[in-house]
N, C-alpha and C positions, 0 to 999 in steps of 0.2 A: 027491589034492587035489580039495575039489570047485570048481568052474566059479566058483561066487561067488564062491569067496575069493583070485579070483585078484588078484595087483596090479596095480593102473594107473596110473600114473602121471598126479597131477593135471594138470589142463589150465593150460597157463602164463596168471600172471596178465595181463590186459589190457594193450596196450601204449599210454601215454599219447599220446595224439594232440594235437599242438599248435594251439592254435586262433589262428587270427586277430581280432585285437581291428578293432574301426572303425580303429583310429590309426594303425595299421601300415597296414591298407591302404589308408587314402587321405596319407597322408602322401608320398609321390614323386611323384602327380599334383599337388599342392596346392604342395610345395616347385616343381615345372617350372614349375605353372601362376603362379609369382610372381616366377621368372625370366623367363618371356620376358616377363611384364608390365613391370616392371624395367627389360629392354632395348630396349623398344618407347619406354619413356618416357624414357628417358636420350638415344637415339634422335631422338627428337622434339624434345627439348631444345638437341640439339647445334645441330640441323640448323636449328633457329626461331634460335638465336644465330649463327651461320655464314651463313644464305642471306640475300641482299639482299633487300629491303623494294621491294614495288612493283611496276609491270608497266614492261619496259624500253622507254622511246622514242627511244633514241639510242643513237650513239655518236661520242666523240670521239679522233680520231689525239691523244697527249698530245706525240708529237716533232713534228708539223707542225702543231696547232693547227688550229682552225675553230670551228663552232657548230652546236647542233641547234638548230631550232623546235620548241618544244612549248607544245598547245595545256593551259589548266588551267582549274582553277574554284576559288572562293576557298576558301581550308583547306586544299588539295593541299598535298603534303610535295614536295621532288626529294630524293631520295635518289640513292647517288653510288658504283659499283664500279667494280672496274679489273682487266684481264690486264695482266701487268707480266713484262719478260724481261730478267736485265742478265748481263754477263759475269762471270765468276769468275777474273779474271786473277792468277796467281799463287797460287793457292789451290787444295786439291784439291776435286775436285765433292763430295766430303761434305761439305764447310765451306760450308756455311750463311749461318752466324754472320754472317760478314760483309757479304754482298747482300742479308739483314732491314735489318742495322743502316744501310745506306746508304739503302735505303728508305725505314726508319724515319724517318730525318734529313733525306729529302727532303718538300716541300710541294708540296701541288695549290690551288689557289685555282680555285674556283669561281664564276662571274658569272650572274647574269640578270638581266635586264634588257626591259621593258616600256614604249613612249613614252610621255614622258610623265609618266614617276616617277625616283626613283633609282634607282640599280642596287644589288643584295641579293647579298651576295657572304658568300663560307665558306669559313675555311682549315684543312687536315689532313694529317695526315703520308700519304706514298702509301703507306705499309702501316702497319699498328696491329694487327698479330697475327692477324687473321683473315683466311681466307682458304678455300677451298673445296680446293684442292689447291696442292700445293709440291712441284717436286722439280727434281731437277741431273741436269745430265750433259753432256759434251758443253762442260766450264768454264761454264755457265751455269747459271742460276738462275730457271725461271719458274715464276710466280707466275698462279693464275683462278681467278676470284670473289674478289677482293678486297672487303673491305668496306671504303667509308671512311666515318671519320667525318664528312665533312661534311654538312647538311642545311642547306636554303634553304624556310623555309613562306612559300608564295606568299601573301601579302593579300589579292589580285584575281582575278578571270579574265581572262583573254586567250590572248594567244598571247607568249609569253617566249623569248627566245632567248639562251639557255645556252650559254657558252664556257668554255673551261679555260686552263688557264695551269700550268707549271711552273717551281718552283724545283730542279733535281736536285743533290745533295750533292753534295761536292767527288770527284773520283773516281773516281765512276761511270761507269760505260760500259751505255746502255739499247741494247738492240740492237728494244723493243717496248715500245706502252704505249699502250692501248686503255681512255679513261673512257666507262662505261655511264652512261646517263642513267635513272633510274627516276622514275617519278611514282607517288607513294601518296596515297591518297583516304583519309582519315577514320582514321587511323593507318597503320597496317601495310596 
């Protein structure tokens, strides 16, 4: 046999190499990068509907009553929170349901009052679903950062001295109940 003719066995064909397109490779950054955008904004959302309005200049005991002074200028808002604690008597600490509802059904009246003028007053339930945290234990039920609805827009400046007042449901037993006093300038 001579040398040339010997057999060889061809060389295997190429083996296909897969390629990456643009789409593939940016698509897991592009999908992340629209997630956490997503969760920054839902985020943001929560927390502008949840957090009270304003900078805080009081507070008032809501079981023993009093009043803040607070000094305003015309167009101020008072805006109006509350920590809130009542008992769960007869009910297990997961149940909820029912120290919202008595809440619910209880009102705050709010006063201020300036010499000289009438007095500008706003009624609301002591909770209305929002609130910054919630939880039990302990047969109890408190409640911080409450938001309530009430708002007084002041007409004047001066100095106003803001009192509260409760109606509490039938019921109830508060063992705590602290209204914050906020003042907001030119909305929020």
């Amino acid at each position: 046999m001579v040398a040339s003719e010997s057999l060889v066995d061809p060389p295997p064909p190429a083996a296909q190499v897969p390629t990456v397109t643009v789409r593939s490779r940016w698509s897991l950054p592009i999908f992340a990068s629209a997630m956490v955008m997503g969760t920054t904004v839902i985020a943001v959302a929560v927390l502008w509907f949840v957090w009270p309005s304003g900078k805080k200049v009081g507070e008032i005991d809501l079981q023993k009553g009093g009043s803040v002074m607070v000094q305003t200028k015309a167009g101020d808002t008072l805006h109006f929170g509350a920590d809130e604690s009542v008992d769960l008597f007869g009910m297990a600490d997961s149940d909820e349901d029912r120290g919202h509802d008595q809440l619910s059904d209880s009102t705050v009246t709010v006063t201020a009052e300036i010499p000289g003028k009438a007095p500008l007053s706003a009624t609301c339930p002591a909770y209305s679903g929002k609130a910054m945290t919630s939880s039990t234990g302990m047969r109890k039920l408190t409640l911080t950062g409450v938001v309530l609805s009430c708002l007084i827009a002041v007409p004047q400046a001066g100095e106003w001295k803001v009192s509260a007042s409760v109606r509490w449901a039938a019921g109830i037993s508060v063992r705590s109940a602290t209204l914050h006093v906020r003042l907001a300038s030119h909305g929020r």
